[in-house]
C-alpha positions, 0 to 999 in steps of 0.5 A, a space after each residue: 302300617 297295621 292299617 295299611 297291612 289290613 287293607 292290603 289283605 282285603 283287597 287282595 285274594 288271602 291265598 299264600 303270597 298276597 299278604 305281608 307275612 313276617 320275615 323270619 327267615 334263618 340265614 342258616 337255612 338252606 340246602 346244607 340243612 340237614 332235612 332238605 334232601 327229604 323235602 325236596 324228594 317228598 314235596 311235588 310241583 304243580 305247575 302250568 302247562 308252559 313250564 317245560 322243565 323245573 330244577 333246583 337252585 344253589 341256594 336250595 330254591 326252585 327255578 322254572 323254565 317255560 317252553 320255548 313254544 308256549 304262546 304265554 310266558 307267565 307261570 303259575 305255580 304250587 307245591 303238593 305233599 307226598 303222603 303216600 308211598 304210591 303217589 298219592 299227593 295233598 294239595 291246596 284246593 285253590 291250586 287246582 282251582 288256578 289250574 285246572 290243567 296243570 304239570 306234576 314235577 317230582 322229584 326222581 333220580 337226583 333231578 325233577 322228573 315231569 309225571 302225569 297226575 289225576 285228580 281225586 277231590 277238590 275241596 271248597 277253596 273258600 274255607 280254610 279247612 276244606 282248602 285241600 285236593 288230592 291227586 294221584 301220581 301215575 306211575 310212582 312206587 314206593 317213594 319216599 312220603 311224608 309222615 304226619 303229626 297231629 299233635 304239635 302244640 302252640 309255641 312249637 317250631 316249626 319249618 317252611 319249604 317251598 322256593 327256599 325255606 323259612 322258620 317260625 312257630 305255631 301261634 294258634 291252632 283249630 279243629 273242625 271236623 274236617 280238619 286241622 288249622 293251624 296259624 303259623 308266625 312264619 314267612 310265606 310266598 306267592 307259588 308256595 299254597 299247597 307245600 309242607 309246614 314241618 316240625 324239626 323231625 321233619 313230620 307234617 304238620 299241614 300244607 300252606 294255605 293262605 295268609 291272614 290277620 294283621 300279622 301276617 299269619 300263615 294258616 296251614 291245614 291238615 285234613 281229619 283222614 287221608 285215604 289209605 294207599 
C-alpha cells in the first residue's frame, strides 16, 4: 500500500488533493464548532470564471454554482487568508498559476458576496516555500483578518478549513529565509491549496500548500513578512 501511495504522488502534481492524506476528520467538527463563524468571514474563495455564486452548506462546507451561460461547467476552485483589515489576502501561488482569471467570493453580510481583487506577487509554485501570492480585495475595510502564530511547535494540534474541516497536528516544521514550512498529520482535499491551517485559538499557522511523503503529509507555509496594510 506504501508503494502504492509513493507512485500515486509522483505521478500526480503534489498540490493539496492529489495524494492519499490520512483521514482524521473529528466527527464532532463542523458548524456548530465554536471557531467557525471566524474562518468562514476570514477565509476568501477564489474560484473560476463560471462559478456565478458560492454558499454555504449545512454541514459547515462550501457549495458552488456555475453560470447557466458558461460554455464550461468544470470548476476550479482555492481558498486564500485574510491577513489584513483592508483586504489584503495570502494565497498559494499555484492557485493563480491555475487561474490567471479568477473570481474572489468573501464572505460579507451573513452571505459570500463576489469582489474584485488584483494581483500583487506570485511566487514559484514549484518550492514550497515560495508557493504564496497575494492579492488585494477591492473595496474591503476594516474586515475581520486573521491573526498569525510563528511559534507553534511540533506535536501541536491544530485546525483544517476549507469544504469542511478536519483536525490534526504538526509533525515537522522548517525555516528558510523566506518562510515557514510546516508538515502537518491532517486530511486534505482537492480545491482546499491555499486556505488556513490554525491552532485552537484560532491564530494562523499557514496556508495549505500541497501534499507529500509516504504519508500523506500536508505542508503548509507561512512567509517570513507580510506587508503591512
Amino acid at each position: 500500500m506504501r508503494l502504492l501511495n509513493l507512485i500515486l504522488c509522483l505521478l500526480l502534481w503534489p498540490w493539496v488533493g492529489c495524494g492519499p492524506a490520512p483521514r482524521t476528520i473529528d466527527p464532532e467538527l463542523g458548524s456548530s464548532h465554536p471557531l467557525y463563524d471566524q474562518l468562514v468571514q476570514k477565509t476568501v474563495i477564489i474560484t473560476s470564471k463560471n462559478v456565478a455564486s458560492v454558499r454555504l452548506t449545512a454541514g459547515g462546507g462550501t457549495e458552488f454554482t456555475v453560470d447557466e451561460h458558461a460554455t464550461s461547467r468544470a470548476i476550479t476552485a482555492g481558498r486564500g487568508c485574510l491577513v489584513s483589515t483592508g483586504g489584503l489576502v495570502l494565497t498559494a501561488a499555484h492557485n493563480l498559476v491555475d487561474l490567471p482569471r479568477f473570481k474572489l467570493f468573501v464572505f460579507t453580510d451573513g452571505a459570500f458576496q463576489e469582489c474584485r481583487g488584483t494581483t500583487l506577487s506570485v511566487g514559484d509554485p514549484d518550492e514550497a516555500d515560495t508557493d504564496v501570492a497575494l492579492i488585494r480585495v477591492e473595496g474591503v475595510r476594516d474586515h475581520a483578518c486573521f491573526v498569525v502564530d510563528r511559534g507553534a511547535a511540533i506535536g501541536a494540534k491544530v485546525l483544517k478549513y476549507g469544504f469542511g474541516f478536519a483536525s490534526g497536528s504538526i509533525v515537522d516544521r522548517q525555516s528558510t529565509a523566506t518562510a515557514d514550512v510546516i508538515s502537518c498529520r491532517i486530511a486534505a482535499e482537492q480545491g482546499e491549496s491555499g486556505g488556513p491551517v490554525v491552532d485552537y485559538q484560532g491564530r494562523l499557522l499557514g496556508i495549505s500548500s500541497r501534499i507529500t511523503g509516504f504519508h500523506g503529509h500536508l505542508e503548509i507555509v507561512l512567509p517570513k513578512q507580510l506587508p503591512n496594510d
